[in-house]
N, C-alpha and C positions, 0 to 999 in steps of 0.2 A: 504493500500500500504506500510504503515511504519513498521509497529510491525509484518503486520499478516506474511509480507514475510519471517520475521526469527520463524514465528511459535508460536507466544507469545500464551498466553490467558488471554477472557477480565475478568477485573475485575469490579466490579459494581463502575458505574462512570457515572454519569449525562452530565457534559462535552457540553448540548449543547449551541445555542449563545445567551448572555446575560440572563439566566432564562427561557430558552424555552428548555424543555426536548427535548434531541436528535433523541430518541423513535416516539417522538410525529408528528417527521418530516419528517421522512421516508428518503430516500437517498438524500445527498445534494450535490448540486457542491462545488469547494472549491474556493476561490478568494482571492490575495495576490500576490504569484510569476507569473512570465510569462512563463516561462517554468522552470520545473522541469525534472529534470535526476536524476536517481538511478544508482546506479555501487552498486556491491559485490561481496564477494570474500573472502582469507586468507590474514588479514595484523596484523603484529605482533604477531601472533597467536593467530589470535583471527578470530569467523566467525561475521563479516563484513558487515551491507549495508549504504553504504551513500548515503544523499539522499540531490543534490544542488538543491535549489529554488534561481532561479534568479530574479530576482524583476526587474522592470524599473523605481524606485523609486517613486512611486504613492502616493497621499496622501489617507490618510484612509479616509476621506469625502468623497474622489471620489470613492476609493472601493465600499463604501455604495449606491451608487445610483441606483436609480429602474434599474433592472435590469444587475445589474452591469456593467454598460456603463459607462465608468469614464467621459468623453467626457459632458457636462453640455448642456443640451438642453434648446433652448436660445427662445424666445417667448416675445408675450407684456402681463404685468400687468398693472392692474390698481393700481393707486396711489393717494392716501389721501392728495392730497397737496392744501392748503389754498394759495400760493402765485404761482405767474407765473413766467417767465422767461424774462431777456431781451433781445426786442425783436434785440439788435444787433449782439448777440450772435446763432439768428436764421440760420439754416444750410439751409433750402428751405421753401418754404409755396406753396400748393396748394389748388385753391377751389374746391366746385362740386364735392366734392368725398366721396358714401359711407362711415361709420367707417371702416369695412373691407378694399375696397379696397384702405382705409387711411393707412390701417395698410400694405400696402402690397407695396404703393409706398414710407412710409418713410424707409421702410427697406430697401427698393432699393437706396435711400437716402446716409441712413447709410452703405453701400455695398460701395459706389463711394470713401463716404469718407474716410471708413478704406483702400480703396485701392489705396489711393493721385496719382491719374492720371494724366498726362500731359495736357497741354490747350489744349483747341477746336482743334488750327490750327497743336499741333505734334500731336492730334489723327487723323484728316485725314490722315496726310502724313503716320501716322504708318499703317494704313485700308491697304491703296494700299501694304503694305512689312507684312503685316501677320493678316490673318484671324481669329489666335486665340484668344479667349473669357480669360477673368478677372475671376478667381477663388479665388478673396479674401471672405473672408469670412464674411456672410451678417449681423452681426452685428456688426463686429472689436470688439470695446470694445462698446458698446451698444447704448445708446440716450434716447430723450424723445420727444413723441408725443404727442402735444394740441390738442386737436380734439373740434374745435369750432361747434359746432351743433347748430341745430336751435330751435329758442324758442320754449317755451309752447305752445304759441299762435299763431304760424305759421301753415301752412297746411299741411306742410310736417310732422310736428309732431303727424297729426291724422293717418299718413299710416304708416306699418309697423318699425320697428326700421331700417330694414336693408336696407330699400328706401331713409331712409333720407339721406339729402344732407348735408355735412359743410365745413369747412376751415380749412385744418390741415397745423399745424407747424412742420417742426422736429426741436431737439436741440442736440447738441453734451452731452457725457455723465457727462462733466466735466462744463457743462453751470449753473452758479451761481442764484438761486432764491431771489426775494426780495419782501417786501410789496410793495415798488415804480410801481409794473407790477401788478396789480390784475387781475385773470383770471375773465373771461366773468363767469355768473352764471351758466351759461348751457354748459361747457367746460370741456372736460374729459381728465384727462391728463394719458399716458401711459409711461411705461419705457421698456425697451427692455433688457432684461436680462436673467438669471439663472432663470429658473420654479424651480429649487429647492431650493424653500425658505431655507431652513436650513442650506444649503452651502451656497448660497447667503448672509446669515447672517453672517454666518462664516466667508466670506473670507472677509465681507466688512469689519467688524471691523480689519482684519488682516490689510488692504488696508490702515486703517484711523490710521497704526501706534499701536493697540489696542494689548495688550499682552494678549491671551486669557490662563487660566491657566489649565496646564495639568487636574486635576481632574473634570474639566466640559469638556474638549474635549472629555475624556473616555468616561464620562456616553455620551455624546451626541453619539458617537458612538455606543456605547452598545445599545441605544433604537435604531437606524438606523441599526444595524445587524440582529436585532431581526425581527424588519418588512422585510428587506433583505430575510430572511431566510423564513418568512409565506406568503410573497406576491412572491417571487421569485425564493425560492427553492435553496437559493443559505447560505454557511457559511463564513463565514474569518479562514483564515487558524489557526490563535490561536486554535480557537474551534475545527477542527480539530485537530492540536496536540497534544492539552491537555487530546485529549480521547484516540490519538494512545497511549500515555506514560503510559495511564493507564494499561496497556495489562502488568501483568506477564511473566517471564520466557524471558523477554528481557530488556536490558537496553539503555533508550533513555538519548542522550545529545545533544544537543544545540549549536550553533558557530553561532554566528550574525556580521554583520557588522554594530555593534554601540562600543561606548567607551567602554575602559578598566578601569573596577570597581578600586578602588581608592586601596582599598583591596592588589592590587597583588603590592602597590607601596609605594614607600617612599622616602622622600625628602632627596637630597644628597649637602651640604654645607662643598664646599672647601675655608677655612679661609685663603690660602694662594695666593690666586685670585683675585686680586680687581674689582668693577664696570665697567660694561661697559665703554669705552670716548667717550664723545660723537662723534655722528657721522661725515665720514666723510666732508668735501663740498661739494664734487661733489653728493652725496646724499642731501643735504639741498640744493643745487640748482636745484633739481627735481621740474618740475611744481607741482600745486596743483591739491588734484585729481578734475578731472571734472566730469560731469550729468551722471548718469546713461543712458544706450539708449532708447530711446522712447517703443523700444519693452517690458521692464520689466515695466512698468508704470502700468498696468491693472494685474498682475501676483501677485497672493497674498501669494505662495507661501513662506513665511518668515526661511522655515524650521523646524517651531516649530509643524505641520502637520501630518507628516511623519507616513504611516503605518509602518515601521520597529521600530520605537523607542514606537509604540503603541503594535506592537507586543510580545517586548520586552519584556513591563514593563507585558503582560500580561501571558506570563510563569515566569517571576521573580514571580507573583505573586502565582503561581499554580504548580511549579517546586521547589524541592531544588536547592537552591542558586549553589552549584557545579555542576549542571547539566543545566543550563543557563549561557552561557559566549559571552561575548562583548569580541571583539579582535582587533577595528581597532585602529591602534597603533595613527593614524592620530590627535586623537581627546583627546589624553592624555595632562592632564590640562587644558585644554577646554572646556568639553563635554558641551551638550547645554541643558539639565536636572538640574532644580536647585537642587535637591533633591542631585545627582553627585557633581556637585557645589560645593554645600556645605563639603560633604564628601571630595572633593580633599582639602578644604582648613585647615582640620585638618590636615594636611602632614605638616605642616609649622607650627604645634604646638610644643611648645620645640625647636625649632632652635631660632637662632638670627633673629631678624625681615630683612629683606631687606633693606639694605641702598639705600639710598636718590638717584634719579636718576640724576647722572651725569648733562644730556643736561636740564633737566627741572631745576634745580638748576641756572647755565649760562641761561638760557631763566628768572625766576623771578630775577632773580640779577640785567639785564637789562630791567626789567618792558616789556619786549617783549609783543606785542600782537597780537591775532589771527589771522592772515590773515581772514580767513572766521571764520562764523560762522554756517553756513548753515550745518545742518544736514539732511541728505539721509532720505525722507519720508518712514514709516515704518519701521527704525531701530534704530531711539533714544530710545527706549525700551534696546536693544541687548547692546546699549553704557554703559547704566543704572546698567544693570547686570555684565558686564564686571566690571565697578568702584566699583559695592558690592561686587560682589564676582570674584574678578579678576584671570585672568586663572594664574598655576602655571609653569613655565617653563620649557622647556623640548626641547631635542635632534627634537623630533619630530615632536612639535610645531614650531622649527624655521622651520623647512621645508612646515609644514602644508597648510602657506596660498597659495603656488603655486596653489591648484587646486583652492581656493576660488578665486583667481583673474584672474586664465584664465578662467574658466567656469562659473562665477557667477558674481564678483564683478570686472570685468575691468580696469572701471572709478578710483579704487582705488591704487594711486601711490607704486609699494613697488618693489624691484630688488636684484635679488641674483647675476647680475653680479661682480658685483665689488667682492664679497665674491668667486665667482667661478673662475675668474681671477687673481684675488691677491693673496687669501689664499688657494685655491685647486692647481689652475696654470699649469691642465694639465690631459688631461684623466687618465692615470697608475696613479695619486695620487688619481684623484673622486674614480676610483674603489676601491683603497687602502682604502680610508675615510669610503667610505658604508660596503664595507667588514667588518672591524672593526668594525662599529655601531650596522650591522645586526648579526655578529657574534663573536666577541670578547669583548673586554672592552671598555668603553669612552675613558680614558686613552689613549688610542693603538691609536684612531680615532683620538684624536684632537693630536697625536702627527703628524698625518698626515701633517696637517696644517701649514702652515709661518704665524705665529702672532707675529709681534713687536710692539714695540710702532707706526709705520709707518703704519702698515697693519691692527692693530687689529679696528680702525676707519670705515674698510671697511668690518669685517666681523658684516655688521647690513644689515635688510633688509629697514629699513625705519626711518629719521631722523623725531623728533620733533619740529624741525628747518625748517625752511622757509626762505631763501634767494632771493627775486627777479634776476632778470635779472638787471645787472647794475654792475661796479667797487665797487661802495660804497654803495648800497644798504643795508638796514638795516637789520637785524634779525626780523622775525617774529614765531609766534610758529604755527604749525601744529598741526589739531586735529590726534590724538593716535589711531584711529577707531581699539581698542582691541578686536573688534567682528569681525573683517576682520584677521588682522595680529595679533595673541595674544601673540607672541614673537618675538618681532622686531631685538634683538643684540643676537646674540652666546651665549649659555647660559653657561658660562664659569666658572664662582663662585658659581654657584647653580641650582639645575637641578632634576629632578625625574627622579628618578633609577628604578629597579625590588628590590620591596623588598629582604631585605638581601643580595646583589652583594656586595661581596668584593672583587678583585676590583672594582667599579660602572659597571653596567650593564643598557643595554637598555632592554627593557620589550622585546620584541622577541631576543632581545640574549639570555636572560635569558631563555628563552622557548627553544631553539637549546642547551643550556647549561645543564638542565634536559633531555632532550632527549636522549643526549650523556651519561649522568651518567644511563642512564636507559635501556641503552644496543642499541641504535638506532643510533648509528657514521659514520654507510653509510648512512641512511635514512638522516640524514643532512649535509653530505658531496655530497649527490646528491642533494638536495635543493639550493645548494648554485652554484652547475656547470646550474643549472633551474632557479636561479635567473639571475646571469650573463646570461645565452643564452638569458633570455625573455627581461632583460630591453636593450640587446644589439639590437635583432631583433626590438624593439620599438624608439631606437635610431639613428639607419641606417638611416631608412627611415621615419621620423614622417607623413608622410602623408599617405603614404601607410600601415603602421604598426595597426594606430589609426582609427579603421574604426566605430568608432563612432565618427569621424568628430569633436572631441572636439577640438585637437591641429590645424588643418587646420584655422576653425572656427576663432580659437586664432590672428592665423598668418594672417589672412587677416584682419582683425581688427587692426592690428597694425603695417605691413606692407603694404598695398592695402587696403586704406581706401577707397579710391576712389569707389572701387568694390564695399566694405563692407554696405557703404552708398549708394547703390542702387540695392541692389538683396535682395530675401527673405532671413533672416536667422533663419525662424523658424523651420528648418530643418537640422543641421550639417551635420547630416550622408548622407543628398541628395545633398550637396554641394558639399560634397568631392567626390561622386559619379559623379558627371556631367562634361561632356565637357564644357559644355556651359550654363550661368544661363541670364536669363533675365533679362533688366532692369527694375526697379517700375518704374521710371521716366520714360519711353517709353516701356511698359510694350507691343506693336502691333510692336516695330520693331526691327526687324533681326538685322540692323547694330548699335544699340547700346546693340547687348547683349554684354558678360563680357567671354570671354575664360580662364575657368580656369584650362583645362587642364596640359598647360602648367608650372601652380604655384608649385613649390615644398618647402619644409623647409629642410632647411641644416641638416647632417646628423652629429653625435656626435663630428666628429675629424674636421669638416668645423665649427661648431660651437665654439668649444674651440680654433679654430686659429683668429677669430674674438672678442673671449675675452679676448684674452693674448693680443691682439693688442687695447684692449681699454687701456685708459690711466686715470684714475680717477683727476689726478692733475691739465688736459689742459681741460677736459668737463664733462658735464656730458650724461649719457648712452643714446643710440638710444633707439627708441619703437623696434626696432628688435632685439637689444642686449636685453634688458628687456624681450619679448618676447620669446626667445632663452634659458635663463637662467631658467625663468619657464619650460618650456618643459623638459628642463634636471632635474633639482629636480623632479620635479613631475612624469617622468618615474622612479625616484627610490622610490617614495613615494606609487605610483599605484604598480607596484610589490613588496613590503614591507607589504601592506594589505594581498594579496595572500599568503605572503610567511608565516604571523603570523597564517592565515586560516588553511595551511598546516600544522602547528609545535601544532595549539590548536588539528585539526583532530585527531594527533598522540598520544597527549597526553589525548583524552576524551577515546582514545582504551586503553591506558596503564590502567590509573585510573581505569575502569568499571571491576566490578565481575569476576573474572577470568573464573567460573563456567557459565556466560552467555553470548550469542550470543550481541553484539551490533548495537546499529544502531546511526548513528551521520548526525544530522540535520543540513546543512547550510544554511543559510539563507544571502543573497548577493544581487549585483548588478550583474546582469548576463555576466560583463569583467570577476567578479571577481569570479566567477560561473564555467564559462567553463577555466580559469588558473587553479583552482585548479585539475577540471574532469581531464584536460587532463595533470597532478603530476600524481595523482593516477592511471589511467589505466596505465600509465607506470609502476607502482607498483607492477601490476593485478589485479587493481579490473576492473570491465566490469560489463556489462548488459546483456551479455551472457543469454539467458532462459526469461528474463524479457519482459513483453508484450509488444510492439512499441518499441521495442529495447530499454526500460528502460526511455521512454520519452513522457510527457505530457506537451502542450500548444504548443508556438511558439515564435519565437522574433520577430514578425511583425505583430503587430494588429492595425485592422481600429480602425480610431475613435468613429467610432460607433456602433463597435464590442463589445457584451459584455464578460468581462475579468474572467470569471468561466471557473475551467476545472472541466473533468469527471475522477477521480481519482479511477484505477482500484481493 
């Protein structure tokens, strides 16, 4: 589909997954993106096909599963255990029941419990107002079944296995074992989980906090592609790639949504700039963050998974380096690769070290101590890495953690209002600010800004101060969580530039900046009338704009808790679709569902009039000003990825053999997929002649759909 449409030819290339000749396997499906779309055409004159793979961010473990059914099919094992459980911790016990249909009523057990139902007396009353059935899922987060059976020497144990009678227990999944409980000797204990031991293992140790290291996730993958592909006919899209690229008489390139290599960047130290001050009050009188929600508890997810960053490393590895490029601007000085890591922190060789942090100085002076101590299960690893090898600051880094904290980490305090009302102070200056950032100098941007000694307090996202609630309450210190927010204050004395920007440059400036010298001046004076249209369309209306339910999601969480805390939300994109969501806590009646039709989020100019009107001096921000203020970063941070997509596209057609046909591979989250598709047909490029209209998969798969297409 890649190469042969502009006509290549093959060149001998083995190519197939992990050590299994490609030859050997006859035609394979491909599995990775979820839908892919081609477009081609004339652009820059050159002949043209792009080809977007949208992904739905899957992890590569899941990719691999029989069949490729990401979806983990859930079942009881037997388990090796020497010690029992206590029995207070028992979720039900029944006797007189086959092991079968032991196993078939503690899962029903487990079905109630993940689905925390109301008492006896609101399920009647809910019977009578709605006949509809519990569709929570029958093992939540899983359990464990004792299955007491009967002795050696009983009679039961002369007739078949599946006659005998015994006493089973369920126990929750999180239920503590001790020698104090010894099981019966004739007691079989089961666990309800993942049949796929290998993920199972995986995720558990992710679960217990465990930093699993890139080069054993590889190979663990690489053997799970391999039986993938002989038991199932199925490849990963790498191994695709790396055989289209092999094809002569055309030239493939690459564009991912991972980090920008250290490479295209350099550390920029203005001597005439002092240290951040510490932060404002009304920021150190910000509560502490609180618990993650019950829903991320079982979600092993830690990021370090990810088939795109597996994809990555695996054309880095079979690709020259120029024809492989990360572009999301998001994760510059941060990337979550230590190998990157590493390489960002030579940027900072040859400058003067970093002076001494303002607030943490004033916090040991006064012997301050931690308010908490408590670190977030499974992420004192991420804290670890942060203090070796700590992210290096950047324009894009302050803005970064808006999407970590609405979409992923919450529970963790951090606000760009005060910086959006004090030092922006007004949409014509936001626009003025990103304009500059995304297409002119720093310089230009932060001249944007009102920073005095009065305001510059307030351009931080997050103090390492802790004030209670009280007149004379004491100072306490705040942990720093660098793996949430990795640039907390304006990075105003020092900051990563685009290598070589004289004057400083942001890495996609710099990228519009070569484009322009390269003869493409409307091509980026339309990019930027397409930036403005898209983040404005996404700001009008963040509910209706964002139909991936992430900003709704957001907004009910920290305006409409009350909802939040009692409807499903393993679904955003179905919440923001519904009139109507039902309660968990009265999950049978009509008159406690939750109407959210009704809900909307204020639109960019209703928003900026409720931040000009906070006052940092008399309080501190609402969860709906906090809320509000992400939403606005973060629509300029989600079209800044797009926009850097567009500007690398442009520049993989310039760079390639003048003499050959190109083809440019993106590799995305499928927002960021269909922004870019629909730049370019405006272009001309199309799908015009292309089979399904230049489109394979879909954006809406069951879970128990397996995730391969037929790639024509």
């Amino acid at each position: 589909m890649c190469a042969r449409a502009m006509g290549g030819k093959k060149r001998r290339n083995g190519g197939g997954p992990a050590g299994v000749e490609a030859s050997s396997l006859g035609a394979l499906k491909v599995a990775g993106p979820s839908l892919v779309e081609s477009l081609r055409g004339r652009l820059l004159g050159r002949d043209v096909a792009l080809v977007l793979c949208g992904e739905s961010h899957e992890e590569a473990i899941d990719l691999t599963r029989a069949r490729c059914v990401t979806e983990p099919v859930e079942g009881w094992m037997t388990c090796e255990y020497g010690t029992g459980f206590n029995p207070a911790d028992q979720l039900a016990s029944q006797g007189g029941l086959s092991l079968e249909r032991a196993k078939e009523w503690a899962e029903r057990i487990l079905r109630s419990a993940a689905s925390d139902s109301g008492s006896e007396e609101e399920e009647e009353e809910e019977e009578d107002e709605d006949e509809s059935d519990d569709d929570s899922d029958a093992g939540g987060h899983g359990g464990f079944l004792v299955f007491d059976g009967p002795s050696s020497s009983c009679a039961c144990a002369k007739r078949s296995k599946a006659e005998c009678r015994g006493t089973a227990h369920v126990f929750p999944a999180g239920a503590a074992r001790s020698t104090k409980f010894p099981l019966p000797p004739q007691a079989v204990v089961l666990e309800f989980g993942d049949l796929d031991h290998e993920a199972r293992d995986f995720n558990m140790r992710r679960l217990r906090g465990e930093w699993v290291p890139t080069g054993e996730h590889d190979a663990l993958i690489d053997r799970r592609k391999r039986r993938l592909a002989e038991e199932d006919g199925v490849e990963l899209l790498d191994d695709w790639l790396l055989r289209q690229a092999g094809f002569d008489g055309v030239h493939v390139s690459v564009v991912l949504e991972t980090p920008v290599h250290p490479e295209e960047l350099e550390l920029h130290v203005d001597a005439a700039v002092g240290p951040a001050p510490p932060a404002h009050e009304s920021l150190r009188r910000i509560e502490l963050d609180s618990d993650a929600d019950s829903d991320d508890d079982a979600d092993p997810d830690d990021g370090s998974g990810c088939f795109m960053d597996y994809f990555h490393r695996r054309l880095a590895a079979g690709l020259p380096r120029q024809r492989v490029r990360g572009v999301d601007p998001r994760d510059i000085g941060d990337p979550g690769e230590d190998s990157l890591r590493e390489a960002y922190q030579v940027l900072a060789a040859g400058h003067p070290a970093a002076p001494a942090d303002v607030e943490i100085q004033e916090l040991e002076r006064i012997g301050a101590e931690f308010a908490t101590h408590d670190e977030e299960e499974g992420e004192a690893w991420k804290e670890r890495r942060s203090e070796r090898l700590p992210p290096l600051p950047s324009w894009e880094g302050f803005f970064s953690a808006a999407a970590e904290l609405l979409y992923y980490a919450p529970q963790v305090k951090g606000d760009w209002a005060p910086f959006l009302g004090r030092c922006i102070r007004d949409p014509p200056r936001l626009w003025e600010f990103f304009y500059a950032l995304y297409f002119r100098t720093i310089p230009e941007a932060v001249a944007v800004l009102s920073l005095t000694p009065e305001t510059r307090p307030l351009a931080q996202v997050r103090s390492l101060a802790y004030r209670p609630p009280g007149e004379n309450a004491k100072l306490f210190r705040r942990p720093a969580v660098r793996s949430k927010i990795p640039v907390r204050t304006a990075p105003l004395d020092r900051y990563l530039k685009a290598r070589g920007s004289d004057p400083p440059r942001t890495w996609t400036s710099a990228l519009a900046a070569r484009l322009r010298e390269g003869g493409c001046a409307d091509l980026v004076a339309d990019a930027e009338r397409w930036i403005r249209e898209s983040v404005t369309c996404l700001l009008v209306d963040p509910k209706e704009a964002d139909t991936e339910g992430d900003y709704f999601a957001a907004w009910l969480r920290a305006c409409h808790r009350d909802i939040w805390d009692d409807i499903d939300r393993s679904d955003p994109q179905e919440i923001r679709r519904r009139e109507w969501m039902p309660s968990v806590s009265h999950p049978k009646s009509k008159k406690h569902r939750h109407r959210l039709k009704d809900i909307t989020i204020p639109g960019l100019d209703e928003a900026f009039r409720e931040l000009a009107a906070f006052d940092p001096a008399s309080r501190v921000s609402t969860y709906r000003e906090r809320v509000l203020a992400k939403i606005i970063v973060d629509a300029f941070q989600v079209r800044l990825v797009d926009l850097a997509m567009i500007f690398a596209v442009a520049e993989a057609v310039l760079d390639a053999p003048p003499s050959l046909p190109v083809v440019v591979v993106l590799y995305a989250g499928e927002d960021h997929t269909k922004s870019v598709a629909e730049f370019w047909r405006a272009h001309g490029l199309s799908s015009e002649g292309l089979p399904k209209g230049g489109r394979v998969g879909k954006s809406d798969w069951e879970d128990d759909e397996p995730r391969s297409l037929t790639f024509p």
